[in-house]
C-alpha positions as CSV (number, residue, x, y, z in Angstrom):
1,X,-37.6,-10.2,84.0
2,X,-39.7,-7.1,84.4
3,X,-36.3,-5.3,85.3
4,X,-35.3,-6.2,82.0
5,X,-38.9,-5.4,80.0
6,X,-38.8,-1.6,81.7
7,X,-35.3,-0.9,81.1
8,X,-35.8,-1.4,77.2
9,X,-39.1,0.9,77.3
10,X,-36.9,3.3,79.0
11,X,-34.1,3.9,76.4
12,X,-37.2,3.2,73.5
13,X,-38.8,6.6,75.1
14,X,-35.9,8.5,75.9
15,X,-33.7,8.1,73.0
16,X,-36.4,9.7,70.2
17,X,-36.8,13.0,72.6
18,X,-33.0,13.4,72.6
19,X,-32.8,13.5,68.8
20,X,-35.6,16.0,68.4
21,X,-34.4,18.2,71.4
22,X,-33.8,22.0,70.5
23,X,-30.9,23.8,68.8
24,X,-29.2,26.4,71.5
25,X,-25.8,28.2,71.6
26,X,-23.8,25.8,73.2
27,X,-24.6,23.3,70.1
28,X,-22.1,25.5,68.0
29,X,-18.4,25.8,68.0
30,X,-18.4,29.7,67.6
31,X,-20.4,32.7,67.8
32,X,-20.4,37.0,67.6
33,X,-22.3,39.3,69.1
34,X,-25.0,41.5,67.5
35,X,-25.8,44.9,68.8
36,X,-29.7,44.7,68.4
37,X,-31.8,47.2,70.5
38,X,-35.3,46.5,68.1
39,X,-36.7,43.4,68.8
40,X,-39.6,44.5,65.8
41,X,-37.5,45.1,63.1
42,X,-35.6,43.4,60.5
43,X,-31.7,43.2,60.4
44,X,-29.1,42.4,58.0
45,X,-25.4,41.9,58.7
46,X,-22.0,40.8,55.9
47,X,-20.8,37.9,57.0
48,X,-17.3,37.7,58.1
49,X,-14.5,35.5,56.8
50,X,-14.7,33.3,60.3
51,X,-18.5,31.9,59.5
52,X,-17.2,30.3,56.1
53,X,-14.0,28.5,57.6
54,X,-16.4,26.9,60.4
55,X,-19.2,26.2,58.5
56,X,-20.0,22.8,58.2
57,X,-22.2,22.8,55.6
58,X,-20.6,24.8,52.6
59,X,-25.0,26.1,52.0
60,X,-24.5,27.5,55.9
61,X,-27.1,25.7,56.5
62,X,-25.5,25.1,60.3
63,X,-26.1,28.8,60.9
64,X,-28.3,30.6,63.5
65,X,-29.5,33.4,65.0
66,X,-30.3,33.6,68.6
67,X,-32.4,35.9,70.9
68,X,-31.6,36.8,74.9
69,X,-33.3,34.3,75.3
70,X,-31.8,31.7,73.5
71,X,-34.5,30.8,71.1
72,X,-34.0,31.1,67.9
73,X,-35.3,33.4,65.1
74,X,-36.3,33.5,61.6
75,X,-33.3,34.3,59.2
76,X,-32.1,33.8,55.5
77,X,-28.9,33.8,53.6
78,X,-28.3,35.7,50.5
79,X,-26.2,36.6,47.9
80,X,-25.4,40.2,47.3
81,X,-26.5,41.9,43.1
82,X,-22.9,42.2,41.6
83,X,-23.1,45.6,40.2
84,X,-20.2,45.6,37.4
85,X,-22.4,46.9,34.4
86,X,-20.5,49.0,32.0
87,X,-22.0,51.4,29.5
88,X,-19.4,52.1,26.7
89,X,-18.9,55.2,24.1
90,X,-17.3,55.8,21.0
91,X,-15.3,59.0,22.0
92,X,-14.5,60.9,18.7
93,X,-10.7,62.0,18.6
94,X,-8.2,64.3,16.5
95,X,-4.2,63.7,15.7
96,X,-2.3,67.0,16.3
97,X,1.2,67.3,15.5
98,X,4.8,67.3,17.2
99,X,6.3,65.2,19.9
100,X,5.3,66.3,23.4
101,X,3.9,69.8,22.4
102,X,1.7,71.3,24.6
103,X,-1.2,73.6,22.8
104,X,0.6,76.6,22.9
105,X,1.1,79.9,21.2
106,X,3.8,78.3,19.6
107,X,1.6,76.2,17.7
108,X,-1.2,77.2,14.9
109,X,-3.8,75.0,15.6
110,X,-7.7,75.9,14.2
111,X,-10.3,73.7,15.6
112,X,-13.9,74.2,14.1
113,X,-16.9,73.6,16.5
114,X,-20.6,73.4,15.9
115,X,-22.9,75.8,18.1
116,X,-23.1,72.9,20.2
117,X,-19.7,73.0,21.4
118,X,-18.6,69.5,19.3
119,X,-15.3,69.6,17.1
120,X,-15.5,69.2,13.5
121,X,-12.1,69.3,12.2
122,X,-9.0,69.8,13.4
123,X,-6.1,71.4,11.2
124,X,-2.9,72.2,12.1
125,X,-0.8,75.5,11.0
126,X,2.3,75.5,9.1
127,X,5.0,75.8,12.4
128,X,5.3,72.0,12.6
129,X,8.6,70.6,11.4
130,X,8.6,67.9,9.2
131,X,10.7,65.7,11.6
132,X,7.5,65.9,13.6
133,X,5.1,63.2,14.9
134,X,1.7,62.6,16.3
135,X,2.3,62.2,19.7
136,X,-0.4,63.9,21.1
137,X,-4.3,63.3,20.3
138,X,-7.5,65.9,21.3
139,X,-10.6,63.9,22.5
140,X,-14.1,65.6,22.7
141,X,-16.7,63.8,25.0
142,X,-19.3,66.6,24.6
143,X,-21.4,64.1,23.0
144,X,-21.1,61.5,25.6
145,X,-24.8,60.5,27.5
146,X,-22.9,59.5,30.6
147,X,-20.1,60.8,32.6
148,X,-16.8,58.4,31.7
149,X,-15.1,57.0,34.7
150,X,-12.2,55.3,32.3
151,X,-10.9,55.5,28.8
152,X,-9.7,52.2,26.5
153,X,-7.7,53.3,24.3
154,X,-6.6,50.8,20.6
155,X,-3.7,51.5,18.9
156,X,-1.1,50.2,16.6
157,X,2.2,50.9,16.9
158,X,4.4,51.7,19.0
159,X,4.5,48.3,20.7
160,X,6.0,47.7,24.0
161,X,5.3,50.0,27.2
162,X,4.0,53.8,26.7
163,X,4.0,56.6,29.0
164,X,0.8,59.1,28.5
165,X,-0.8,62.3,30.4
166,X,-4.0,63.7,29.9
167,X,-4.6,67.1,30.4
168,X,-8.3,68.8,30.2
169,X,-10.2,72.1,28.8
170,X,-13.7,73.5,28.3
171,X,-12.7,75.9,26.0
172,X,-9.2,74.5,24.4
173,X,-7.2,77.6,25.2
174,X,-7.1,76.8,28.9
175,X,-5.7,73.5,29.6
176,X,-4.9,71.9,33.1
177,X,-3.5,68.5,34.4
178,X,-5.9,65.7,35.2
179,X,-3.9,62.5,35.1
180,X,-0.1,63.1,35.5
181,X,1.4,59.6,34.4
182,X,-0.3,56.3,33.3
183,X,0.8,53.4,31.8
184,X,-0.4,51.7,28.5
185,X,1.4,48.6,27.4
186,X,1.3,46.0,24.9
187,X,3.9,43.1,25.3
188,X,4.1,39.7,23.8
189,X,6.4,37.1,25.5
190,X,7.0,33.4,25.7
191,X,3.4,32.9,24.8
192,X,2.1,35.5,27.2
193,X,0.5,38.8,26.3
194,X,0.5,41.8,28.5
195,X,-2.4,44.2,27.3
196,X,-2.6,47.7,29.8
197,X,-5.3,49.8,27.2
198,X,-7.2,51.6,29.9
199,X,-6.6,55.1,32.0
200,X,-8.7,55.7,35.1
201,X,-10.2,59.1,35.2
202,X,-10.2,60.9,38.9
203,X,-13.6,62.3,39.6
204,X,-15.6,64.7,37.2
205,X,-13.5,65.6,33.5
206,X,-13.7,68.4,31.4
207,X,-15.8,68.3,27.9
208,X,-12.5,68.2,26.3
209,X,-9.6,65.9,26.8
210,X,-5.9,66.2,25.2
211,X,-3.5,62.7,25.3
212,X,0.2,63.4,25.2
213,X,2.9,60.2,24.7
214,X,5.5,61.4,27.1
215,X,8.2,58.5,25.9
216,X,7.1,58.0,22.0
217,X,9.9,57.7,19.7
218,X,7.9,57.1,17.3
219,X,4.2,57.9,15.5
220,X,1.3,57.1,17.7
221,X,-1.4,55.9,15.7
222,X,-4.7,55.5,18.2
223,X,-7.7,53.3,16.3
224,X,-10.1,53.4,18.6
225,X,-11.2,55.2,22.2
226,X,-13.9,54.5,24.4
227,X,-15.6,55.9,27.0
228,X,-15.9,53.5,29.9
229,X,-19.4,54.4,32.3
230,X,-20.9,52.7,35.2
231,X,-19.3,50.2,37.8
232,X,-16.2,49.0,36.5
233,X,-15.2,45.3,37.2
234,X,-12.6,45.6,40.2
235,X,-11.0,43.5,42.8
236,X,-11.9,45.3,46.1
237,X,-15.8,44.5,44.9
238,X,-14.5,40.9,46.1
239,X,-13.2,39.5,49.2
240,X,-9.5,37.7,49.1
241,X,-8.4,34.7,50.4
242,X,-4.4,34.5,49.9
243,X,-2.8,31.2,49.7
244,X,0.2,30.3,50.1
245,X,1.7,27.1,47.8
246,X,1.7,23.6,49.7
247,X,3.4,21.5,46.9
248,X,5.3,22.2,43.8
249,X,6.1,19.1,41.1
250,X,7.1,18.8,37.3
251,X,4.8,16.4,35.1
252,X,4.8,16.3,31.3
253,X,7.2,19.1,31.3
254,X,4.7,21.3,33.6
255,X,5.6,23.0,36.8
256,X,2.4,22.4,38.6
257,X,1.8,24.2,42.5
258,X,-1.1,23.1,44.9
259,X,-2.9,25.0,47.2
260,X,-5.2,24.4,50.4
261,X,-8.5,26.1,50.9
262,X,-9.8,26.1,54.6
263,X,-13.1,27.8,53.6
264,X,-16.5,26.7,52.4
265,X,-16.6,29.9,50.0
266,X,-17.6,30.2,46.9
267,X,-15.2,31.6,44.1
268,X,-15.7,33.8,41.4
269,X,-12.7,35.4,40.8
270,X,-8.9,34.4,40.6
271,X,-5.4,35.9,40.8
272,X,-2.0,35.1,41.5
273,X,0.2,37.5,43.3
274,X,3.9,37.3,42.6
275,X,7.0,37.2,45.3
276,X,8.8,39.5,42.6
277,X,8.1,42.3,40.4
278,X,8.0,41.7,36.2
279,X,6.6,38.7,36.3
280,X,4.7,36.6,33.7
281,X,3.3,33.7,33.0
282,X,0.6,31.4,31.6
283,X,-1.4,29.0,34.1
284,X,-4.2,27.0,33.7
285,X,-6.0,27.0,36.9
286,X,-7.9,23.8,38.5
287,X,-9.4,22.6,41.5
288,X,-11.1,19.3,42.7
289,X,-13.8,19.2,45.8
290,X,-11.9,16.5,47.7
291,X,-8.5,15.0,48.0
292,X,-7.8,12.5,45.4
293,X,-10.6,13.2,43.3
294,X,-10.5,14.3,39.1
295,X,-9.3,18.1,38.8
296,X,-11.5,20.0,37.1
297,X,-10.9,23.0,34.6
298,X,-11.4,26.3,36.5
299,X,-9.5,29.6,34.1
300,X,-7.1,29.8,32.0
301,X,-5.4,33.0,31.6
302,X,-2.0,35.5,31.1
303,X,-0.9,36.3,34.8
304,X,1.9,39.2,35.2
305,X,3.1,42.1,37.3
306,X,4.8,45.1,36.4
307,X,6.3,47.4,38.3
308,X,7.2,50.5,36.1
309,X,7.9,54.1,37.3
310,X,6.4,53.9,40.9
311,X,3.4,52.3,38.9
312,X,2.3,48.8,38.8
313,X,0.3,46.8,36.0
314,X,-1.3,43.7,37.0
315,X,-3.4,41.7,34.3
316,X,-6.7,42.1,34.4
317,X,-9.4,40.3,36.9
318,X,-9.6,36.4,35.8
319,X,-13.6,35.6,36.2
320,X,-14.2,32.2,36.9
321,X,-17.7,29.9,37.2
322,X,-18.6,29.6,41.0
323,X,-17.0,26.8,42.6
324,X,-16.6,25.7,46.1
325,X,-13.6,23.5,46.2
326,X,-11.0,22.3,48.8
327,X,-7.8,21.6,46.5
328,X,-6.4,23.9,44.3
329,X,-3.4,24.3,41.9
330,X,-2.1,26.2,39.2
331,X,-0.4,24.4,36.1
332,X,2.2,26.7,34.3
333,X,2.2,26.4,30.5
334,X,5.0,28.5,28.9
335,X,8.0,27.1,30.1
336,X,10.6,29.0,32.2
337,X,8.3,32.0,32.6
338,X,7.5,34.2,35.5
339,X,8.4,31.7,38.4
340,X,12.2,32.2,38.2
341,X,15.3,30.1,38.7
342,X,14.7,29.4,42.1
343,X,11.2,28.4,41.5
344,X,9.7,30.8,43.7
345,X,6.1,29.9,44.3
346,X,3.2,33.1,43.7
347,X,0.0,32.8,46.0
348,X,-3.0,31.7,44.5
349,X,-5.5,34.4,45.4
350,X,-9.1,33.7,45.4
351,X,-12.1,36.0,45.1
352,X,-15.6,35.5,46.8
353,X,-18.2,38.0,47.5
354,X,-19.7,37.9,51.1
355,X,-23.0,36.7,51.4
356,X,-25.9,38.6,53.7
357,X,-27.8,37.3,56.6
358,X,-31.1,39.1,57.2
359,X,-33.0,38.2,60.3
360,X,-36.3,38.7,61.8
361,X,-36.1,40.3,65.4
362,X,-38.2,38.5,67.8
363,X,-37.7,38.9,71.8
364,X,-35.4,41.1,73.4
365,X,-30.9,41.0,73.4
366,X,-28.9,40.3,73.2
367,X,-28.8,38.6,69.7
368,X,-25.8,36.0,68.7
369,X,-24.8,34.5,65.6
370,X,-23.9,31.3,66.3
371,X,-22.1,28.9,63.3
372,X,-20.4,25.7,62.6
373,X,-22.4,22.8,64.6
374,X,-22.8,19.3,63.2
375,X,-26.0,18.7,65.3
376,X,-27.4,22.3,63.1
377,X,-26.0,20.6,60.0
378,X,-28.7,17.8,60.1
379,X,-31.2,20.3,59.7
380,X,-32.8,21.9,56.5
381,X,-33.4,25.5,56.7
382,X,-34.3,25.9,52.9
383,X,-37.7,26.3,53.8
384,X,-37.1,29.2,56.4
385,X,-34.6,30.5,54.2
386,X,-37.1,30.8,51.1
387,X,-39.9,32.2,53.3
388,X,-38.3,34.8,54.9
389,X,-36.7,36.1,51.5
390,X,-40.4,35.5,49.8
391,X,-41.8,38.1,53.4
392,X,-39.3,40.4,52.4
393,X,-40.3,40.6,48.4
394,X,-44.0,40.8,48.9
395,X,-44.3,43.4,52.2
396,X,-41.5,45.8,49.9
397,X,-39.6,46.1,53.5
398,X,-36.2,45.8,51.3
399,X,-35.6,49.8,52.4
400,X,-36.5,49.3,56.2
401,X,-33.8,46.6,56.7
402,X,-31.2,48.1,59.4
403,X,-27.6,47.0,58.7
404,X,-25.8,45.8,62.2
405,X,-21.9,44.7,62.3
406,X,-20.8,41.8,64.1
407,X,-18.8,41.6,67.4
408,X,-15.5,40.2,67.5
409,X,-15.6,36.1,67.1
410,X,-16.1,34.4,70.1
411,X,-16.1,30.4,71.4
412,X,-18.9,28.8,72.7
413,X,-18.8,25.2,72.8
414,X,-15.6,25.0,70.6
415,X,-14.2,22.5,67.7
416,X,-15.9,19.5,69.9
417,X,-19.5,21.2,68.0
418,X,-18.0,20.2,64.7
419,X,-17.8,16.8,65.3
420,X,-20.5,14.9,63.8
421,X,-23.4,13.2,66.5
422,X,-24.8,10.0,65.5
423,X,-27.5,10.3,63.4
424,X,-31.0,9.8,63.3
425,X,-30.7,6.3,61.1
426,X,-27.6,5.0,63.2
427,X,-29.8,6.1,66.6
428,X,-32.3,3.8,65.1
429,X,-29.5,0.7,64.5
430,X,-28.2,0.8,68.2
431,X,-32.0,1.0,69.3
432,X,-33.0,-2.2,67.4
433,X,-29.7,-4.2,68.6
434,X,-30.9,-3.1,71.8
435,X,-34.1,-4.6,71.6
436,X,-32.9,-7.8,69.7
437,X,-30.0,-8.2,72.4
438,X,-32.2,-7.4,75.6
439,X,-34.9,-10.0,73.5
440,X,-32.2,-12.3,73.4
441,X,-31.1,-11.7,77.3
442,X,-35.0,-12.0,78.1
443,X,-35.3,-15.7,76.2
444,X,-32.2,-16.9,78.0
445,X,-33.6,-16.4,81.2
446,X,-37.1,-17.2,80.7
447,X,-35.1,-20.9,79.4
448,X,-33.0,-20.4,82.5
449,X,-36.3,-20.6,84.8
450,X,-38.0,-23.5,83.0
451,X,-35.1,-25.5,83.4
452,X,-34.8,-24.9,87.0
453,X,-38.6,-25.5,87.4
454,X,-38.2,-29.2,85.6
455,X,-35.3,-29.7,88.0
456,X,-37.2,-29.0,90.9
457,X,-40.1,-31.2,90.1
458,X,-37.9,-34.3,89.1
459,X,-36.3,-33.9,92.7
């Protein structure tokens, strides 16, 4: 009976120790290296793509940073400023005649400028022909505040795909090339709009700028240009993950294609990259947190690729609210357009931005980052997290941070940390049938002796 009594005091005091017991490397499935030499300082690293497909919290909350000596230190997660502000221009602009002229001695042309260099007027001389047409349009940016990095140009008519070059000047009687060939367009089709208004300047311009249509048959009337400044909005300020469709169906009419995501990230952009070139269509885009659950509503947008002249035009980048979803799929609303006869599938492409880890160094290397561990995933970090941000804010240390890049990925206990341990609350469940069953086990014999005791005396 004693036997009984200690061994239930023994799993009471030894189970409680084993659920509060210490996180250390070999409680996560993988790991990288991180070439820290200064125990003193403080360290930020870009996670890679690895951390987010073994996470298994989609917060990273089952994240850590170890020392050489396997203890573990302060760190936080963070998202990245997107820096995609845009400061736009009115840029003033001037017709000149003739189709594909170039501003030559051929051509009387009187420009009036202020002393400061702006144009006022722009005439032409006499030497057009009347079967001429504006084709070609002077821009002067000499009243711009900031340096453009891309032009949007409006106009209306000729519809369809156009052909331009710019060409450049400080004093308009010495031109030279600065963009060779770009591509405007301005197509409507089955529902679908393709809309190509902006040129992408290379590096520093002149004050003046001079627009020739190379492929205009007819008159090129511009309504509006501006001057694009700043950061512009583009995809390689995101991180891609490329997937390939899983299952293609019709409903109401609909050609509807599903997708996997194998990632806790969170999106912010979307795409779709087609198999073949000129291709459009209109999609509705939707994704759902868990298998069998509602779809939700994530973008909705015009989707095309053109390949024209060694160039290609791909619609702009869809923005969509941050979501962190498993299931994916695209629903196509114009029908028979962009997926072809043989119902060729595109990827769905989705855009994330990498989050940051900066860590406190404590102790001496060499320093791991260890991720995806159900046993870290019972945890919350918020508080760490928030404190360690909150040090950095208020000690201004934001410039003293030292950037470090990760080692290749490497296992340490494997896919067997992802599984989840029992928790706290079941831990507590097998405890108390353990007590009521060894309770149990303890009245049966105590009933088991007093019977053989009232035996004995009978006798």
């Amino acid at each position: 009976m004693k036997g009984i009594l200690l061994a239930v005091l023994c799993l009471l005091t030894t189970g409680q120790p084993l659920l509060a017991a210490s996180l250390v490397p070999g409680d996560f499935a993988y790991g990288c290296s991180l070439p820290v030499t200064d125990g003193n300082a403080v360290h930020a690293l870009d996670l890679p793509l690895a951390v987010y497909e073994k996470a298994v919290r989609s917060d990273l909350g089952d994240l850590r940073i170890f020392n050489g000596a396997g203890e573990t230190v302060p760190h936080a997660v963070r998202r990245l400023p997107e820096e995609t502000e845009q400061y736009r221009q009115s840029v003033p602009f001037f017709p000149l005649p003739g189709n594909q002229q170039p501003l030559a001695s051929d051509l009387s042309l009187r420009v009036t400028r202020n002393a400061a260099g702006t144009i006022l007027t722009v005439d032409s001389g006499s030497t057009a022909t009347a079967q001429s047409h504006t084709a070609s349009y002077l821009f002067d940016t000499t009243k711009l505040e900031r340096r453009p990095t891309e032009l949007e140009v409006q106009w209306s008519g000729p519809t369809g795909i156009l052909t331009v070059s710019l060409a450049q000047s400080s004093d308009l009687t010495h031109w030279s090339p600065l963009v060779d060939r770009a591509v405007l367009a301005d197509l409507t089709y089955n529902g679908g709009n393709i809309a190509a208004r902006r040129i992408l300047l290379p590096g520093k311009t002149l004050p003046y700028l001079r627009l020739d249509c190379i492929d205009c048959r007819e008159p090129l009337h511009l309504r509006e240009v501006t001057a694009l400044s700043g950061t512009p909005v583009t995809a390689d300020q995101w991180q891609w993950v490329r997937l390939a469709g899983t299952r293609f169906t019709e409903e109401n009419k609909m050609r509807i294609i599903e997708y996997r995501l194998g990632a806790n990230i969170m999106v912010t952009a979307v795409q779709l990259g087609f198999p073949a070139a000129n291709s459009l269509l209109r999609a509705t885009v939707e994704s759902r947190p868990k298998t069998g659950g509602p779809w939700r509503h994530v973008a909705q947008a015009d989707f095309y690729r053109l390949d024209l002249e060694g160039k290609s035009l791909a619609n702009p980048l869809v923005h969509c609210p941050p979501t962190s979803s498993s299931d994916w799929r695209i629903k196509v609303i114009a029908e028979n357009a962009g997926l072809g006869s043989n119902a060729r599938m595109p990827r769905l492409e989705l855009g994330w931005r990498q989050e940051q880890v900066v860590f406190l160094g404590r102790g001496d290397g060499p320093y791991t980052l260890a991720f995806g561990s159900a046993k870290a995933a019972e945890d919350d970090g918020l508080l760490q997290n928030n404190l360690v941000l909150a040090a950095l804010r208020e000690t201004k240390s934001e410039t003293s941070i030292r950037r470090v890049e990760p080692g290749p990925v490497q296992t340490l206990a494997g896919d067997q940390a992802l599984k989840p341990r029992l928790s706290t609350a079941s831990w507590k469940k097998i405890l108390l049938w353990a007590v009521l069953v060894a309770g149990v086990a303890l009245l049966g014999l105590m009933t088991r002796t007093i019977l053989r005791e009232m035996r004995a005396n009978k006798t």
